[in-house]
N, C-alpha and C positions, 0 to 999 in steps of 0.2 A: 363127455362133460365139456364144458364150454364157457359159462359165467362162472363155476368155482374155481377153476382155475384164477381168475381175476380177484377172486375172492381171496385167496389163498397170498395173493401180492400184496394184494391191502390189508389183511390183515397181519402182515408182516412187519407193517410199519412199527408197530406195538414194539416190539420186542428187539428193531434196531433201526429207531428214529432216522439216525444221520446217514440212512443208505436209503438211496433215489429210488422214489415207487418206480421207474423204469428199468433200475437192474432187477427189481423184483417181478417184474413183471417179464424180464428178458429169462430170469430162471424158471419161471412158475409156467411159463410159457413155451418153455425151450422145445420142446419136443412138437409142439404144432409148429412154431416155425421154424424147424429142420423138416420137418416132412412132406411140406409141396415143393421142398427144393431138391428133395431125393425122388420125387413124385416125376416131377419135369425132368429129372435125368435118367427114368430108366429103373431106380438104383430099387423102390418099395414101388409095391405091386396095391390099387384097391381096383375092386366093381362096382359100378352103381349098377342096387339093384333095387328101383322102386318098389316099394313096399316088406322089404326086408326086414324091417321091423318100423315100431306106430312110429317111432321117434327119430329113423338114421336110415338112409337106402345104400350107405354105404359095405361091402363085403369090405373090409382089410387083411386081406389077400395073406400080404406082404409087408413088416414094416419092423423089422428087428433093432436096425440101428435107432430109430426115433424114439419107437414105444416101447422096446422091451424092458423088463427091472431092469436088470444088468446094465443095459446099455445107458440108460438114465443115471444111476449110480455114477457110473464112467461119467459121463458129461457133464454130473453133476462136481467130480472131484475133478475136474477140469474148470470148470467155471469157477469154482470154490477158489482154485487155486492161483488161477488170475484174477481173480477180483483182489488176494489177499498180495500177489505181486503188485497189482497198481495203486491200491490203499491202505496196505500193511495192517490192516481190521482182521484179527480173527475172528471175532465175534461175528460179523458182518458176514466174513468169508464161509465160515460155516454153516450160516443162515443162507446165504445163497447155495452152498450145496446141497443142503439138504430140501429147498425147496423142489430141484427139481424132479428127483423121484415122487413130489408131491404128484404130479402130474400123472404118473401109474397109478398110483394108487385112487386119483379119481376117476379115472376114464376105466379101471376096474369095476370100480361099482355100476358105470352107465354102460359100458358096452355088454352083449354078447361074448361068452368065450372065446376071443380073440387076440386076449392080450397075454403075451409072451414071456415067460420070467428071464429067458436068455433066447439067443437067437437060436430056432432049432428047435426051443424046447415046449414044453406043455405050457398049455391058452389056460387064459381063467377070465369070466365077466360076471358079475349077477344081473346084467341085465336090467336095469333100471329103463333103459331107451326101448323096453316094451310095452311101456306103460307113458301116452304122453302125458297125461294129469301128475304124476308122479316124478317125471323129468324135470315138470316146469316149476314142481312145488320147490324141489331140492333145488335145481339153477337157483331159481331167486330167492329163498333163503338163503343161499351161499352167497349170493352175490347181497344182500342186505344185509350180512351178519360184518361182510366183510367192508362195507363201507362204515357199517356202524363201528366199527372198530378205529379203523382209520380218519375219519372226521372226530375222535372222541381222544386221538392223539395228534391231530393237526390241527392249524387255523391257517386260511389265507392271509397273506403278507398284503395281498394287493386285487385291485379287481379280476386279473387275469387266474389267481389262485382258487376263484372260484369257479371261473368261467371253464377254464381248460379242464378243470378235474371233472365238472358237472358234464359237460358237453361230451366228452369222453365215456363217464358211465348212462348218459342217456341214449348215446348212440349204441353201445354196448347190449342195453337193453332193449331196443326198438328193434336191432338189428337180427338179435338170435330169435324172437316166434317168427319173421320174416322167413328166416332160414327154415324154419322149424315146420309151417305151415305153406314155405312155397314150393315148385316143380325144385325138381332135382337135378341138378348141372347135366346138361347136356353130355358132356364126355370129361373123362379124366385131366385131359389139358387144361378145360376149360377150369373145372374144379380145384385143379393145384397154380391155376393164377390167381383164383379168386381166392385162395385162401393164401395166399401171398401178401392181405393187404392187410393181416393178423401182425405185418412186422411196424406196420404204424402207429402200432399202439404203445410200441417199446420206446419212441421219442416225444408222442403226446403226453404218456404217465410220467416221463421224465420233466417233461413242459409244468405240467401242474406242479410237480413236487419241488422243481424250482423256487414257486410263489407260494410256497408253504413253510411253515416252518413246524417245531415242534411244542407243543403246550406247554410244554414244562420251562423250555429254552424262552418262550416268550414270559414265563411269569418269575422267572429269574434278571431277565433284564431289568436291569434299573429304572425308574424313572426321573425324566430328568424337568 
């Protein structure tokens, strides 16, 4: 999974307005970007292996710490709990924990039996990434339900509030049948830098969310 994850940020905004689609998108996301940097050290093992399945040539070997439940939980009650050190939000702080096991539970439905409930222990997938008509339905569904949700609680402030949030989800969507439908990273190095550029999205989504505000908060202000 790849666009629901993004989906799963924005549509987050819903339900704790005053927290930056960028920590939402650093929790919802957390586990792709911890693992090309576990990838470049050695630390989780994958293979590309062209044609592995219609939708991933990715084998995931190895990858306990990023994607297994447990280990997601774990990081999830670590982010939870520094977000609630720096912002004193529990509400907030709990919606960021709990996002990030969001991230097993959808890369469950798209991968192959590969994903880990604890390090060590028994894989589960249903496999969705066998079928690309059915990858692509579910991505952007997720990824539409999840804008629709968030534009229907935000408004731009300013030209840029539109500009940074749109350019953001249009590259987002341009980029993944690219992925989807091109050659296959040449080797794993190459693979875990290019998905290294997945942490840019954590200060782009913060960029927009800046020039937004919230619907409710704009129709509450006064006029003067």
């Amino acid at each position: 999974m790849f666009l629901g994850h993004f989906a799963v940020a924005l549509a987050a905004k819903k339900t704790a307005p005053k927290t930056s689609l960028g920590t939402f998108v650093l929790a919802a996301q957390f586990a792709d970007l911890l693992w090309p940097v576990l990838l470049l050290f050695g630390i989780e093992q994958v293979r590309i292996v062209p044609g592995l399945l219609a939708a991933s040539p990715f084998d995931f070997t190895s990858y306990p710490i990023s994607h297994s439940l447990v280990a997601q939980l774990g990081w999830g009650a670590i982010l939870g709990i520094a977000y609630f050190i720096l912002r004193r939000d529990v509400r907030s702080a709990l919606l960021v924990g709990a996002l990030v096991p969001t991230h097993w539970l959808l890369d469950f439905i798209a991968h192959r039996p590969d994903m880990p409930i604890y390090p060590g222990g028994a894989k589960y997938g249903l496999g969705m990434w066998n079928s690309v008509p059915l990858t692509i339905l579910v991505e952007y569904a997720l990824l539409a339900a999840g804008i629709a949700i968030y534009v229907s609680v935000t408004r731009a402030m300013d030209r840029a509030g539109n500009l940074a949030l749109w350019s953001l989800l249009c590259l987002l969507a341009v980029l993944y049948p690219a992925s989807l439908f091109g050659p296959p990273p040449p080797s794993v190095q190459v693979l875990a830098w290019s998905a290294m550029a997945i942490w840019i999205t954590v200060p782009w989504a913060a960029w927009a969310d800046r020039h937004r505000q919230s619907r409710s908060e704009r129709l509450e202000t006064p006029s003067h």
